[in-house]
C-alpha positions as CSV (number, residue, x, y, z in Angstrom):
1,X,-2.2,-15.0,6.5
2,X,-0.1,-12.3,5.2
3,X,0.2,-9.2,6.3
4,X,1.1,-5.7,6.0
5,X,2.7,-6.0,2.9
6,X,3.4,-3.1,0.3
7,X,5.9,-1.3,-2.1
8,X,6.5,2.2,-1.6
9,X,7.1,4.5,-5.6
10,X,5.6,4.4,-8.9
11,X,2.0,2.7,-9.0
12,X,3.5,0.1,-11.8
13,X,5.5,-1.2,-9.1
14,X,3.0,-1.5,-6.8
15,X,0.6,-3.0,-8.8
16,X,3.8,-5.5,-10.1
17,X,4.5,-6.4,-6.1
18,X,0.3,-7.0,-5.7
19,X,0.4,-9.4,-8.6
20,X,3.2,-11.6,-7.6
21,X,2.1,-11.5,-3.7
22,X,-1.0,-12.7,-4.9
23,X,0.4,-15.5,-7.5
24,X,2.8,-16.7,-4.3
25,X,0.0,-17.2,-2.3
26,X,-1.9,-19.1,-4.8
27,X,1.0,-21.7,-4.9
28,X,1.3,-22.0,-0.9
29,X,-2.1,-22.3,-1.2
30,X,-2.3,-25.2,-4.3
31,X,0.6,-26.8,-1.7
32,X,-1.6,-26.9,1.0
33,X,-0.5,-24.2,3.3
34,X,-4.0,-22.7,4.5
35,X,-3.4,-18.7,3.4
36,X,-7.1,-17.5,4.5
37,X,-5.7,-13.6,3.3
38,X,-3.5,-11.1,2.6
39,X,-3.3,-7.3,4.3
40,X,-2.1,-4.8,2.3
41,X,-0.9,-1.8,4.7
42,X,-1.2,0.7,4.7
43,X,-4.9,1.2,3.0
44,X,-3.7,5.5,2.2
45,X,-0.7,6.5,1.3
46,X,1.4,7.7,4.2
47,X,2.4,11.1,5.2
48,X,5.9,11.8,6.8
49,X,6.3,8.2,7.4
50,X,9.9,8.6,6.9
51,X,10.6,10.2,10.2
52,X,8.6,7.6,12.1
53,X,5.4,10.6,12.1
54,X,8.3,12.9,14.4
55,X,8.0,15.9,11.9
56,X,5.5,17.6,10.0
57,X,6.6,18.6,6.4
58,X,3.6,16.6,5.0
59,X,5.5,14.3,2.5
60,X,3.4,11.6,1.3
61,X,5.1,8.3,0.8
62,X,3.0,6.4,-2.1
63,X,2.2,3.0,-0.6
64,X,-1.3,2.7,0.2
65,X,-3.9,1.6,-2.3
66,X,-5.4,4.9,-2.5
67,X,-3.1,8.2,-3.5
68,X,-3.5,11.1,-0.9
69,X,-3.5,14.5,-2.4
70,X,-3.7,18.1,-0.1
71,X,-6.3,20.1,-1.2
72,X,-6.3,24.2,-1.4
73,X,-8.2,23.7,2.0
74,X,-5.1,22.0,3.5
75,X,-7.3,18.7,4.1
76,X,-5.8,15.3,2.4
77,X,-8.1,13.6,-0.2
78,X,-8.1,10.1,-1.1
79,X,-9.3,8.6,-4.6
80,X,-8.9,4.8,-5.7
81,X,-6.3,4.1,-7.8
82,X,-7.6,2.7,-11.0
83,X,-5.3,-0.5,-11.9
């Protein structure tokens, strides 16, 4: 199984690192080489990753499948990215 893979930046790369992480593992797997999954971490975009969570500035680092964005309220939202 592979797992906790990602790109961090622009959702064209991300979605170009998804679609050759999955083509990979469809030739290990036509191979022979059991791959039961893949684990794409993290599931949200991070926030202040960067400094190992140390500090508050709330930067978000766009990895996760779904984009974070702070509301008025000061509470993150999350919404599926549409690729």
């Amino acid at each position: 199984m592979l797992t906790e893979t990602s790109i961090d930046g622009q959702t064209i790369n991300r979605e170009i690192w998804l679609e050759n992480t999955v083509e990979h593992i469809r030739r290990l797997r036509d191979d022979g080489v059991p791959m039961l999954g893949m684990i794409w971490w993290p599931m949200l975009d991070q926030v202040d990753w960067d400094g190992a969570l140390t500090h508050r500035i709330g930067k978000i680092h766009e990895v996760g499948l779904w984009n974070l964005k702070r509301q008025k309220t000061g509470r993150w939202r999350a919404w599926q990215r549409r690729w």
